[in-house]
DODREN-39310 format. One record per residue: x, y, z of N, C-alpha, C in turn. Coordinates in nm, 2 decimals, decimal comma, always signed. Each point is the difference from the previous one (the first is absolute). Layout:
residues N
      n.x      n.y      n.z     ca.x     ca.y     ca.z      c.x      c.y      c.z
        X        Y        Z        X        Y        Z        X        Y        Z
...
END
This chain:
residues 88
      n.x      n.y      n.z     ca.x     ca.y     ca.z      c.x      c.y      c.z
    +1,16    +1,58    +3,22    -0,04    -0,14    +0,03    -0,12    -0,01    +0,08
    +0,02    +0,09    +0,11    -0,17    +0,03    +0,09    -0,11    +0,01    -0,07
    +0,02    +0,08    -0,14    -0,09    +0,07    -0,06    -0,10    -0,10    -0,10
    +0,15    -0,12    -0,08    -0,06    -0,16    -0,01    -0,06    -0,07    +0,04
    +0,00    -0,06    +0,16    -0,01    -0,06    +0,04    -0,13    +0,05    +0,07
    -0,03    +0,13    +0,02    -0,14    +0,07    +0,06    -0,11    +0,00    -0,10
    +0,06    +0,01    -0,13    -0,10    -0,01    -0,12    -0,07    -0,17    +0,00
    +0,11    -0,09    +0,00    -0,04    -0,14    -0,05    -0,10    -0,02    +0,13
    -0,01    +0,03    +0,15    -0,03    -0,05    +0,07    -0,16    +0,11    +0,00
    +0,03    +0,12    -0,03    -0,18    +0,08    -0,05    -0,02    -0,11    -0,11
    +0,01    +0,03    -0,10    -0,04    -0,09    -0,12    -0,03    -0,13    +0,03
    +0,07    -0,10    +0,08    -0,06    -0,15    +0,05    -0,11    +0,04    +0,05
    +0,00    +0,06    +0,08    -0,13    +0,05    +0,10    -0,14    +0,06    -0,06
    +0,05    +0,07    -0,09    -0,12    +0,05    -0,11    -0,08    -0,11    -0,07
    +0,11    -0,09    -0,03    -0,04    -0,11    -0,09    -0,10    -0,09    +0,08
    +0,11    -0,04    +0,11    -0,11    -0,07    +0,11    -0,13    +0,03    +0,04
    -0,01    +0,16    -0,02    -0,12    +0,07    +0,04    -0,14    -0,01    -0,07
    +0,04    +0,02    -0,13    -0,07    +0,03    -0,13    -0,01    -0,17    -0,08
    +0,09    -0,10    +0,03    -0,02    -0,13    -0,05    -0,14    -0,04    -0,06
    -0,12    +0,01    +0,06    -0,07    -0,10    -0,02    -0,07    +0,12    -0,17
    +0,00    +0,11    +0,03    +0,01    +0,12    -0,12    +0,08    -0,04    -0,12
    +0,11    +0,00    +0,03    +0,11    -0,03    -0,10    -0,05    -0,16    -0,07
    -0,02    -0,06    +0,11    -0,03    -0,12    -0,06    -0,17    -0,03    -0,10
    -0,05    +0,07    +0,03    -0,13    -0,01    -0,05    +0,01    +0,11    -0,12
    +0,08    +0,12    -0,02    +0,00    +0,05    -0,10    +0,12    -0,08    -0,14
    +0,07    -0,09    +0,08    +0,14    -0,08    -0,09    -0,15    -0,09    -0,07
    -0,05    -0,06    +0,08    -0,11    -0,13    -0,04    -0,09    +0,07    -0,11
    -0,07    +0,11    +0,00    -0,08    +0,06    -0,10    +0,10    +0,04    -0,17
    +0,12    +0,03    +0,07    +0,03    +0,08    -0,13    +0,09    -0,10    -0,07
    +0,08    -0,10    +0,08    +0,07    -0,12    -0,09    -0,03    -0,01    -0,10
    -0,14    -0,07    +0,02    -0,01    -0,10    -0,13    -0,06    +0,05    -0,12
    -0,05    +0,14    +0,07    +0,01    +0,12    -0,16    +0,14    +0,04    -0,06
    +0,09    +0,00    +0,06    +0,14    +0,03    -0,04    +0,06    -0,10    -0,03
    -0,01    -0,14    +0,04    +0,06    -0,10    -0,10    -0,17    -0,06    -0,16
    -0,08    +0,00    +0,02    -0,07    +0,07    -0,14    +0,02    +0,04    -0,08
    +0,04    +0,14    +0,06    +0,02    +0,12    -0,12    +0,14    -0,03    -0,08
    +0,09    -0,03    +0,12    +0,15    -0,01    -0,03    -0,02    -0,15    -0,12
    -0,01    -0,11    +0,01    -0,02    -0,09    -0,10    -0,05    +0,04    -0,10
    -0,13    +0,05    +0,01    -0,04    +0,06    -0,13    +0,14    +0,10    -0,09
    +0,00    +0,09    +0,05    +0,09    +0,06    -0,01    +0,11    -0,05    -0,06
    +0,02    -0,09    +0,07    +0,16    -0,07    -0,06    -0,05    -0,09    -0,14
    -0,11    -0,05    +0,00    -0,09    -0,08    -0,08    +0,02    +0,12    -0,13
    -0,01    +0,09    +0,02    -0,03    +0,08    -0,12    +0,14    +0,04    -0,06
    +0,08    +0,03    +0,07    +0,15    +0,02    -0,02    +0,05    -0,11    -0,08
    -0,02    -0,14    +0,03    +0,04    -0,13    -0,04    -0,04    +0,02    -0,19
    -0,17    +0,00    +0,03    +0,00    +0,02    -0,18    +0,01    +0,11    -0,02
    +0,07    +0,12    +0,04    -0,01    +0,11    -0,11    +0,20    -0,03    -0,05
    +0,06    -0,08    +0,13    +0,13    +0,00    -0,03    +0,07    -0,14    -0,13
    -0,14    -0,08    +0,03    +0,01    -0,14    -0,11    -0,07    +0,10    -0,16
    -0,03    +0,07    +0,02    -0,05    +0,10    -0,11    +0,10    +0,08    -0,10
    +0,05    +0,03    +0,11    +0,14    +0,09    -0,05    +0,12    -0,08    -0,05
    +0,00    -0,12    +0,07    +0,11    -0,06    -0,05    -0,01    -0,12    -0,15
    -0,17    +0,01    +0,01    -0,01    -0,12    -0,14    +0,04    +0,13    -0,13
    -0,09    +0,13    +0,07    -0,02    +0,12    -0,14    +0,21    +0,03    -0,06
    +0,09    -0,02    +0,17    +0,12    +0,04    -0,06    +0,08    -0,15    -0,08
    -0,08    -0,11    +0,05    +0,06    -0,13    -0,09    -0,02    +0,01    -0,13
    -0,15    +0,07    +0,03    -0,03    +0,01    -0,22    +0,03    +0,10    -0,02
    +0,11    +0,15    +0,00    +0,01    +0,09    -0,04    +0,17    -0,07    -0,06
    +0,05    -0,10    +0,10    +0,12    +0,04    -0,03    +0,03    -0,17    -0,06
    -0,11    -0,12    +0,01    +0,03    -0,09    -0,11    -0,05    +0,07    -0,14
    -0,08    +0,10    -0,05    +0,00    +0,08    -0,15    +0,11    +0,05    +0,01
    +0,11    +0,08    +0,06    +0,08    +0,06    -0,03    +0,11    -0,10    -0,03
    +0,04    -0,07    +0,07    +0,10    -0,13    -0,06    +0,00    -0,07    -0,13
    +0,08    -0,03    -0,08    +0,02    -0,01    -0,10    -0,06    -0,19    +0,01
    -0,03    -0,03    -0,08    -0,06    -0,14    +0,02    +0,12    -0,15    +0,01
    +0,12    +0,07    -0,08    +0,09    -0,10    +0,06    +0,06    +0,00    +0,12
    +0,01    +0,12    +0,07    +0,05    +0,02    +0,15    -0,07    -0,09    +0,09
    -0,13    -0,08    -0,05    -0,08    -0,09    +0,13    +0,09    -0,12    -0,01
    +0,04    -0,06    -0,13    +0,05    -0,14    +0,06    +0,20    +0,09    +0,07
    +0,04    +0,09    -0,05    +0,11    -0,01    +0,08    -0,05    +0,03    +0,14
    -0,11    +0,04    +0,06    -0,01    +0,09    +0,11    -0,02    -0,22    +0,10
    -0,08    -0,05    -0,08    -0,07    -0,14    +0,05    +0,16    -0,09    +0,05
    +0,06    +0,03    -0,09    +0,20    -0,09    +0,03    +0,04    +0,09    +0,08
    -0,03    +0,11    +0,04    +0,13    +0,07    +0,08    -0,05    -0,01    +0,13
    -0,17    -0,01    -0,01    -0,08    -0,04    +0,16    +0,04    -0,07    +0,08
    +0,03    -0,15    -0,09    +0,00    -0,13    +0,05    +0,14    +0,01    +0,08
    +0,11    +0,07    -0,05    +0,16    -0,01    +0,06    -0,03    +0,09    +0,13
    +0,03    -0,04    +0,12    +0,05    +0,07    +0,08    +0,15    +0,08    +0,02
    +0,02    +0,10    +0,01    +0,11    +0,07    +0,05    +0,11    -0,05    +0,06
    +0,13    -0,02    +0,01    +0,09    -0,07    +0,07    +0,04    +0,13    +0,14
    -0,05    +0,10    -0,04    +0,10    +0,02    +0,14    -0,11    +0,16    +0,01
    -0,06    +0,03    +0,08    -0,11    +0,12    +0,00    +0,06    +0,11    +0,11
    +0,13    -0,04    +0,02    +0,04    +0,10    +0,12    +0,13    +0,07    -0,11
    +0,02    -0,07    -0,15    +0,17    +0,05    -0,03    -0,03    +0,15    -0,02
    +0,15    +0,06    +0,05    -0,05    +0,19    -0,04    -0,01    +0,06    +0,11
    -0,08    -0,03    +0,13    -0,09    +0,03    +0,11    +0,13    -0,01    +0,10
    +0,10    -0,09    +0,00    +0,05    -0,01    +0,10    -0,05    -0,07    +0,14
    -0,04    -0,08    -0,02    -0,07    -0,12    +0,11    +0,05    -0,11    -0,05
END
């Protein structure tokens, strides 16, 4: 518990120390890392809208052409009970 409580109180102290550092290096590097990260996420977005139109058309060809109107009637019904089986 000494060994906790000796650490948090160096480390407060460090931080206190070094602050205006920490803070001037957080201020430079932010707003390159929220940038990069959006972009980033930007790219994920369409490669994942990519993947999912290519698997809608792989698998509306594979469906037989009357399966769309039973698939359109069975959408519209919701489920009466999504827990039966499960035990909840």
């Amino acid at each position: 518990m000494f060994g906790f409580i000796f650490g948090a109180l160096v480390g407060g102290a460090a931080a206190w120390w070094w602050r205006r550092d920490i803070q001037t290096y957080v201020e430079r590097t932010l707003p390159d890392v929220r940038e990069k990260t959006a972009d980033r996420l930007t790219a994920l977005e369409q490669r994942a809208e990519e993947a999912l139109g290519k698997a809608r058309e792989k698998i509306d060809r594979m469906r037989p052409s009357g399966s769309q109107q039973s698939r359109d009637t069975t959408s519209s019904r919701t489920p009466s009970n999504y827990t039966q089986g499960t035990g909840v």
